[in-house]
VOLUMMI-872437 format. One line per 3 residues: number of its first residue (from 1); their letters; for each residue x, y negated, z negated of N, C-alpha, C, O, CB. Coordinates in Angstrom, 2 decimals, decimal comma, padded with zeros to 5 digits. Glycine has a CB too. Layout:
VOLUMMI-872437
NUM) A) X:Y:Z:X:Y:Z:X:Y:Z:X:Y:Z:X:Y:Z  ...
END
This chain:
VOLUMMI-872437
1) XXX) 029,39:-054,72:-257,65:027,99:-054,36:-257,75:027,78:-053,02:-257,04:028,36:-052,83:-255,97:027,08:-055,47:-257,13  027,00:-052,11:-257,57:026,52:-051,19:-257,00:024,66:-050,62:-256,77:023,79:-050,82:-257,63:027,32:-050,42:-257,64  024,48:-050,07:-255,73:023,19:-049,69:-255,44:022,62:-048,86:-256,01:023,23:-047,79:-255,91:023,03:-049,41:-254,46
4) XXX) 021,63:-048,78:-256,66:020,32:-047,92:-257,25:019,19:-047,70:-256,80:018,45:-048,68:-256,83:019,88:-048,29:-258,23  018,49:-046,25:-256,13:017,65:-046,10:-256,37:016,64:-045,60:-257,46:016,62:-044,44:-257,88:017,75:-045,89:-255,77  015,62:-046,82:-257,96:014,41:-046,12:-258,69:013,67:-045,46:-258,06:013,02:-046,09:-257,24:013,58:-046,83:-259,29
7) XXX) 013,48:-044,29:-258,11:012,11:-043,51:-257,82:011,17:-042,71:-258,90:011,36:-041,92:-259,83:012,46:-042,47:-256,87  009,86:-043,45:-258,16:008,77:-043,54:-259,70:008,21:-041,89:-259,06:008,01:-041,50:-257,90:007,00:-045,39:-259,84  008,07:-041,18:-260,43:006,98:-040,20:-259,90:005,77:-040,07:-260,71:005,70:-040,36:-261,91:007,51:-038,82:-259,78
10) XXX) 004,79:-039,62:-259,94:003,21:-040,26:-260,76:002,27:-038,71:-260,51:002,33:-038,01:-259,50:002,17:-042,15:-259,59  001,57:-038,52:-261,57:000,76:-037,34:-261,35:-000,70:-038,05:-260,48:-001,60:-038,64:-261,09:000,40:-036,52:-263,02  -000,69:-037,85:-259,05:-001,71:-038,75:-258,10:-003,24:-038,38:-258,67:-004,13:-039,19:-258,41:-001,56:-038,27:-256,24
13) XXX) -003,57:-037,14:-259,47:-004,71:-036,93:-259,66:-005,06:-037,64:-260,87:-006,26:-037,91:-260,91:-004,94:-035,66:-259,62  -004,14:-038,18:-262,27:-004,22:-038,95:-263,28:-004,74:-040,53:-262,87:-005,54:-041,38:-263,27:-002,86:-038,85:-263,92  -003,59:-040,31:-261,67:-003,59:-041,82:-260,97:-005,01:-042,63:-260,37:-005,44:-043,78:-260,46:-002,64:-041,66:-259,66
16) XXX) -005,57:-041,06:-259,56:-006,72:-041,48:-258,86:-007,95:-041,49:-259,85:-009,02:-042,01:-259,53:-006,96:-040,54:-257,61  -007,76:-040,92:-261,00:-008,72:-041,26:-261,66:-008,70:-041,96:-262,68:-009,21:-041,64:-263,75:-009,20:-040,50:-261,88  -008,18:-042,91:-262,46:-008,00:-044,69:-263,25:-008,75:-045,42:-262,94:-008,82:-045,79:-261,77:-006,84:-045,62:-263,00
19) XXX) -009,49:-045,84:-263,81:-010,00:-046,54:-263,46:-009,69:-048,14:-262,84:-008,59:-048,66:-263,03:-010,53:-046,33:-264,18  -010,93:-048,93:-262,00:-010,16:-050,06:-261,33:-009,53:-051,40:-262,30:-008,87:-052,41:-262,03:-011,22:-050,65:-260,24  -010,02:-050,89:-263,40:-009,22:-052,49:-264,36:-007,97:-051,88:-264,53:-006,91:-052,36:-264,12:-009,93:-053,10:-266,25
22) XXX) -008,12:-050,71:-265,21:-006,50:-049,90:-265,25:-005,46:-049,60:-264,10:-004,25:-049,42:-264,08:-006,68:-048,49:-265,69  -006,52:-049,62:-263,12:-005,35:-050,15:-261,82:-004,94:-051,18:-261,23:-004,12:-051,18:-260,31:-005,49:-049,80:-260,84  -005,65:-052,40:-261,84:-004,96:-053,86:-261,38:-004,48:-054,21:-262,30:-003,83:-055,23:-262,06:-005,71:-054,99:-260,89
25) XXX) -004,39:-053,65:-264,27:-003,42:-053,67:-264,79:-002,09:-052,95:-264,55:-001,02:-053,50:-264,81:-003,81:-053,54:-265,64  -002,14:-051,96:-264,16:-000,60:-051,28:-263,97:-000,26:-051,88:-262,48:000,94:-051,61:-262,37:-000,57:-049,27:-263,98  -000,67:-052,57:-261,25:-000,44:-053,30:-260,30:000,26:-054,65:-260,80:001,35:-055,00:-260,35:-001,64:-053,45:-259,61
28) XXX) -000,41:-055,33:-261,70:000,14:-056,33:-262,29:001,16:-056,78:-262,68:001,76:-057,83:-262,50:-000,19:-056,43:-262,87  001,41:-055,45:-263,54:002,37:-055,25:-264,65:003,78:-054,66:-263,71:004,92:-054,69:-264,17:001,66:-054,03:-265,96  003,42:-054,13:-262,35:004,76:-054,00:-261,10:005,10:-055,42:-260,41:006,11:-055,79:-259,82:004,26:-052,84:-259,63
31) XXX) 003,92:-056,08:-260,67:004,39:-057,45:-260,07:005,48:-058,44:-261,35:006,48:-059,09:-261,03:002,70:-058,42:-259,65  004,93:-058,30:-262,77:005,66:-058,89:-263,23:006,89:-058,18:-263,71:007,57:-058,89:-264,45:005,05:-059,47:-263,97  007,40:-056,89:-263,47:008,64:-056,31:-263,37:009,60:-056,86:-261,91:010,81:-057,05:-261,92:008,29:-054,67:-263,38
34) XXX) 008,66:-057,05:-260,67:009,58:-057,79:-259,60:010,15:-058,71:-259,82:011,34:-058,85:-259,53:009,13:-058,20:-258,64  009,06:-060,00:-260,69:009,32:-061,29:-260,91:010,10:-061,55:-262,01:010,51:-062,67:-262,33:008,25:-061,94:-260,99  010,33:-060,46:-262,62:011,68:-060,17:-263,96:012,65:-060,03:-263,13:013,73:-060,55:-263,41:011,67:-058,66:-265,10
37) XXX) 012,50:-059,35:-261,99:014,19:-058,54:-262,36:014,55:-058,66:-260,44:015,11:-057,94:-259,61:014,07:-056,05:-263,31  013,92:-059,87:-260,42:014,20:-060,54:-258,58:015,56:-060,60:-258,28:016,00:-060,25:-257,18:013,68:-062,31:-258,22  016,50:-061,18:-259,54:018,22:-060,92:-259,14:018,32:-059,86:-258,86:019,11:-059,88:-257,91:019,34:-061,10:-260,10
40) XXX) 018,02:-058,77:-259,08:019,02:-057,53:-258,95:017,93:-056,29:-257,78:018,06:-055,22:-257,19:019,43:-056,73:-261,02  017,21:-057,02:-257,93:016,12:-056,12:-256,50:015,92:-056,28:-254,77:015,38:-057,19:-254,14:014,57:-056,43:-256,83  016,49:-055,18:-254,35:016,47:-055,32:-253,32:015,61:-054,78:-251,96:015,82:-054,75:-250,75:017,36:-055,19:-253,39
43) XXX) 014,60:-054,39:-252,81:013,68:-053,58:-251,76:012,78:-052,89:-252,78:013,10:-052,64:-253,94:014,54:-052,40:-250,66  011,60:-052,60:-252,18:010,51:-051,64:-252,90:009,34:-051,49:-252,29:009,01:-052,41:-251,54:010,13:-052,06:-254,21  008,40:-050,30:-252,44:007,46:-049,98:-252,46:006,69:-049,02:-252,75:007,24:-047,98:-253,14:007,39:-050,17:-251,93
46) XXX) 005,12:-049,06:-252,67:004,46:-047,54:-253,40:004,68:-046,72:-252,31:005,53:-046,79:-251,43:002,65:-047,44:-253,90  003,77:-045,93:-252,51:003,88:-045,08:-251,10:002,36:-044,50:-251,10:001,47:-044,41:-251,95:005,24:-043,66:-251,10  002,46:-044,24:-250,01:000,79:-043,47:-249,54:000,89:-041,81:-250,37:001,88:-041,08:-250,32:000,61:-043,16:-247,15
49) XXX) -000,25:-041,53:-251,01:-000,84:-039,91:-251,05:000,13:-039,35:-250,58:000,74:-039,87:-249,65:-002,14:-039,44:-250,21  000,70:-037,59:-251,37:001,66:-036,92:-251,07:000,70:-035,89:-249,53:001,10:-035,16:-248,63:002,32:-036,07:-252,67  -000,53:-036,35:-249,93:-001,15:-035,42:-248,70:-000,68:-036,14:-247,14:-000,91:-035,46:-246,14:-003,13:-035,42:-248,84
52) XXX) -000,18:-037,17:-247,00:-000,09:-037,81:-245,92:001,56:-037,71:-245,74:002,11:-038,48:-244,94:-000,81:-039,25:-246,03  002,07:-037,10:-246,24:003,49:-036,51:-246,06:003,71:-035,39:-244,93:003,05:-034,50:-244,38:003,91:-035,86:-247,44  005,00:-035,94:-244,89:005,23:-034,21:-243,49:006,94:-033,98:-244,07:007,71:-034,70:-244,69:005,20:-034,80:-240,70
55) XXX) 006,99:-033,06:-243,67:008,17:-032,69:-243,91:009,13:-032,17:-243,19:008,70:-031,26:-242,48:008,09:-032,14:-244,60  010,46:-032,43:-243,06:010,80:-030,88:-242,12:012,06:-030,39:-242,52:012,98:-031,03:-243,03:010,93:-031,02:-240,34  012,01:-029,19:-242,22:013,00:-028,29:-242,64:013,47:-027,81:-241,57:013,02:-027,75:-240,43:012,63:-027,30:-243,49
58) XXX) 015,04:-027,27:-242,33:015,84:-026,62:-240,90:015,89:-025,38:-241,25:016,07:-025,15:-242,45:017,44:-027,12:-240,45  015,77:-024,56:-240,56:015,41:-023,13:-240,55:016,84:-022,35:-240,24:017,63:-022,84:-239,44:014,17:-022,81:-239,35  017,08:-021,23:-240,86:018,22:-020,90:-241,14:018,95:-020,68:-239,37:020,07:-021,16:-239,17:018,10:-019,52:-242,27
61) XXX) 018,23:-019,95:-238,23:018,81:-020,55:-236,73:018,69:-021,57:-236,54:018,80:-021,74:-235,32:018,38:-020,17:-235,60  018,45:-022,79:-237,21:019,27:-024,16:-236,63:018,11:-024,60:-235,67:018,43:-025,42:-234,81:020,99:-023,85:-235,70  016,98:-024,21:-235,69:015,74:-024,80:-235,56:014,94:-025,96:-236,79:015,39:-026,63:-237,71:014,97:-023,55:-235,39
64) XXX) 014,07:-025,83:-236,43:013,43:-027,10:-237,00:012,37:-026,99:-237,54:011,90:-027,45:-236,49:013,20:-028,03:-236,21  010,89:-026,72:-238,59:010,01:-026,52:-239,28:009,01:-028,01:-239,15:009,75:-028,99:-239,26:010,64:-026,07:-240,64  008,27:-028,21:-239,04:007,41:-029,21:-239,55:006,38:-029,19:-240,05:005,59:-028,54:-239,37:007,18:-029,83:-238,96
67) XXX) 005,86:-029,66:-241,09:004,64:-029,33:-242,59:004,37:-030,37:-242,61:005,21:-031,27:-242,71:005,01:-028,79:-244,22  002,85:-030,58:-242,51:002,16:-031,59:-242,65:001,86:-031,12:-244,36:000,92:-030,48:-244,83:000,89:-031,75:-241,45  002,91:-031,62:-244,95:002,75:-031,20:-246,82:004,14:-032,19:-247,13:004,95:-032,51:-246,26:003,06:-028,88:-247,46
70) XXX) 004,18:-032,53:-248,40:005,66:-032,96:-249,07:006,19:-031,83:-249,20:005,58:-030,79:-248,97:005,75:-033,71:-250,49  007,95:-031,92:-249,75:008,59:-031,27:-249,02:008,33:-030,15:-250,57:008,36:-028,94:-250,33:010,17:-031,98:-248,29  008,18:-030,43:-251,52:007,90:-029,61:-252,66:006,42:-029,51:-253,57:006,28:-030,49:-254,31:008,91:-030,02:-253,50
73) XXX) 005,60:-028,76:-253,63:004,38:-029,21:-254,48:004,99:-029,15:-256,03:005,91:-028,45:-256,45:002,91:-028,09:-254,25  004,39:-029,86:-256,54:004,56:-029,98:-257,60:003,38:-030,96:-258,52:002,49:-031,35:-257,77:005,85:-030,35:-257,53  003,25:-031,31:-259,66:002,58:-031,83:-260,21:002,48:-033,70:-260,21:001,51:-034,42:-260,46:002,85:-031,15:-261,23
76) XXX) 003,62:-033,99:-259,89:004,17:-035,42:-259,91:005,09:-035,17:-258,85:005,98:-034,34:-258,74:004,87:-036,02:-261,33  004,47:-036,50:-257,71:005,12:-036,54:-256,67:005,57:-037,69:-256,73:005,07:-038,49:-257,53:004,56:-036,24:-255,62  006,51:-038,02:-256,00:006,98:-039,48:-255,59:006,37:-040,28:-255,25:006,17:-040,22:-254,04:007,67:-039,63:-254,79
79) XXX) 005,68:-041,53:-255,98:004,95:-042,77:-255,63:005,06:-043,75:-255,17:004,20:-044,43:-254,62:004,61:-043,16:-256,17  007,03:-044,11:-255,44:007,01:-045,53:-255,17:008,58:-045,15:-255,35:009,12:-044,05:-255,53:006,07:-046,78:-256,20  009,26:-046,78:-255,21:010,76:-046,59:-255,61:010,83:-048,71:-255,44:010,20:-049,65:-254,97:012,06:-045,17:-254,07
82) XXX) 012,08:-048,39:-256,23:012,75:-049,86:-256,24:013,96:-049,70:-256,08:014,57:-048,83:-256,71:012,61:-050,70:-257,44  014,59:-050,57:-255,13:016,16:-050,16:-254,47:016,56:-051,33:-255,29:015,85:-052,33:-255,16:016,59:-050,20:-252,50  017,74:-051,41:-256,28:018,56:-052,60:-257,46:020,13:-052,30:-256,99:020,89:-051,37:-256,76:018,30:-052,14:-259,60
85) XXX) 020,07:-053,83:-257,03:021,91:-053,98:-256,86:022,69:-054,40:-258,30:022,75:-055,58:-258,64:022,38:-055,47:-255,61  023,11:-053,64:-258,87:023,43:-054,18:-260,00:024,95:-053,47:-260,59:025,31:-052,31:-260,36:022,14:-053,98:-260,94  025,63:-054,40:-261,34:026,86:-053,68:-261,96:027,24:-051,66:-262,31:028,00:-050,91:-261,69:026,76:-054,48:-263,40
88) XXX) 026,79:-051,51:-262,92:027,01:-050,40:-262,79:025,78:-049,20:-263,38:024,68:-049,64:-263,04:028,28:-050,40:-263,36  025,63:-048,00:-264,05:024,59:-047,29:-264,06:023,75:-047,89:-265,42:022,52:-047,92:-265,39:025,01:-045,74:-264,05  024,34:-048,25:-266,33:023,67:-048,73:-267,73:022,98:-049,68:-267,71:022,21:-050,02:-268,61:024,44:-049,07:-268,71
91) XXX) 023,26:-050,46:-266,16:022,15:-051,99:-265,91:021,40:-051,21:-265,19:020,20:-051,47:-265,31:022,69:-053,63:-265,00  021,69:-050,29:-264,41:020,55:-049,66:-263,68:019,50:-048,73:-264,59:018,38:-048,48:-264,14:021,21:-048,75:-262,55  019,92:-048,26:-265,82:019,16:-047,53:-266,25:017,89:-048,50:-267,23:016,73:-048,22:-267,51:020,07:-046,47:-266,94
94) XXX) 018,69:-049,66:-267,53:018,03:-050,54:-268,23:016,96:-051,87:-267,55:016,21:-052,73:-268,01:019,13:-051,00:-268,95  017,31:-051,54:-266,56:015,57:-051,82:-265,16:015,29:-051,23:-265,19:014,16:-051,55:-265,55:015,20:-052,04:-263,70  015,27:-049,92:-265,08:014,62:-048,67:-264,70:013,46:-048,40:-265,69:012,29:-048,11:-265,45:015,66:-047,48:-264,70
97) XXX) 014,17:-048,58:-266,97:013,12:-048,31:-268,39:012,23:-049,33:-267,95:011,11:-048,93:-268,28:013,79:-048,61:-270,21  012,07:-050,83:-267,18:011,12:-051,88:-267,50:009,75:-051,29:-266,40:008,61:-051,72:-266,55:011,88:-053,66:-267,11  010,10:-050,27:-265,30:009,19:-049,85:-264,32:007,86:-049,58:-265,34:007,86:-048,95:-266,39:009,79:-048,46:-263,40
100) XXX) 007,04:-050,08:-264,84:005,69:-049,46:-265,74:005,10:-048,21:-265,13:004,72:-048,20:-263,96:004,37:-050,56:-265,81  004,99:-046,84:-266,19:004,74:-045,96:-265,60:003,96:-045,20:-266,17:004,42:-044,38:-266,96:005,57:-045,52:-265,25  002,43:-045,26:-265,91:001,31:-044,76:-266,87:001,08:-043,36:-266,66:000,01:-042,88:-267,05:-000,04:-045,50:-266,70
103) XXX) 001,92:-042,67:-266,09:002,13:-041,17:-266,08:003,44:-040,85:-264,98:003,81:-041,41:-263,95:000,57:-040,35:-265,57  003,94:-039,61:-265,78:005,43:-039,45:-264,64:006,30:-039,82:-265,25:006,27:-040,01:-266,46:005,61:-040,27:-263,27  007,54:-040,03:-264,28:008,72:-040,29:-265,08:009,28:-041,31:-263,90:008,60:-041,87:-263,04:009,73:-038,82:-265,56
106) XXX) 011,11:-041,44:-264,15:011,62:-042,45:-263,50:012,73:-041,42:-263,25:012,90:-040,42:-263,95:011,85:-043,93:-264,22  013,56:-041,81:-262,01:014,43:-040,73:-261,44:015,30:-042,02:-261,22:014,62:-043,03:-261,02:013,89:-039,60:-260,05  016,63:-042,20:-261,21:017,61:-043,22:-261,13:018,43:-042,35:-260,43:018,58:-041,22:-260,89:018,18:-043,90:-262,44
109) XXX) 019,20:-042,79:-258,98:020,26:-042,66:-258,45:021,03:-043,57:-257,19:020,53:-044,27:-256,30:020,07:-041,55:-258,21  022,35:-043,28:-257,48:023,31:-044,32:-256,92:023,25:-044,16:-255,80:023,25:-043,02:-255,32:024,62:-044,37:-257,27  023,18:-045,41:-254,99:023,50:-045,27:-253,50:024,96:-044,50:-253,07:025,97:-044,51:-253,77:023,52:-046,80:-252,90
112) XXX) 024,84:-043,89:-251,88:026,06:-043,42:-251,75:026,08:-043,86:-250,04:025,51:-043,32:-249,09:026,25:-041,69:-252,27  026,99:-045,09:-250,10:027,20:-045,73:-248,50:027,52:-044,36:-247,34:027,93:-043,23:-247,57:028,85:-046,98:-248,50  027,20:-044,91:-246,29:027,82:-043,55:-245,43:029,33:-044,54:-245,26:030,22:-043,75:-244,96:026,74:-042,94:-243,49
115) XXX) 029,61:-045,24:-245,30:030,90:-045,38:-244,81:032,36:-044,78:-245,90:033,56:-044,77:-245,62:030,93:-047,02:-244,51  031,63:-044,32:-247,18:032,05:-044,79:-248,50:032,60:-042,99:-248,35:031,60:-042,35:-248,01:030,65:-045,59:-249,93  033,98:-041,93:-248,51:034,00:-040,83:-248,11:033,44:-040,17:-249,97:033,35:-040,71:-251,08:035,67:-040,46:-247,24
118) X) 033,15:-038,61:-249,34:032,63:-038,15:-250,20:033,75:-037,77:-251,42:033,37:-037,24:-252,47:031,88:-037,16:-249,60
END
């Protein structure tokens, strides 16, 4: 078995202006993707507003930066993620498609253990 991260990305301004039935349907519809796919899931959650992000960067002397911002603007930020233990990338890609995602996309990648060499 190997580790997957899903990470959902969502355009937050599409998002925030959903209305509230359309947001306890797409809430719903993450609950019954958990309750599908409970064998092979091992962790998840949304995440707060990219405005409540900080970031930090290392600065080319080996100092340190800190930004009360995510670490990239962009249009679709990172919303959420689902961590899956599953055989190999084709089972991972095929949870991945079941994420419900009413704007954005899905980003799939393999855990890489630290003990595991590069």
């Amino acid at each position: 078995m190997a580790e997957y991260l899903i990470l959902i990305y969502a355009n937050e301004e599409q998002m925030a202006a959903m209305d509230d039935r359309t947001t306890e349907q797409v809430l719903a519809e993450h609950e019954s993707f958990v309750t599908e796919h409970a064998g092979v899931l091992r962790g998840g959650n949304r995440l707060r507003t990219s405005e409540t992000a900080t970031s930090i960067r290392r600065e080319p002397g080996g100092g340190l930066i800190v930004t009360d911002a995510p670490f990239a603007e962009t249009k679709e930020v990172l919303g959420g993620y689902y961590l899956i233990d599953v055989a190999d990338l084709d089972e991972a890609l095929a949870v991945a498609k079941a994420v419900p995602t009413p704007s954005g996309g899905i980003e799939v990648r393999p855990i890489w253990p630290a003990d595991e060499p590069g």
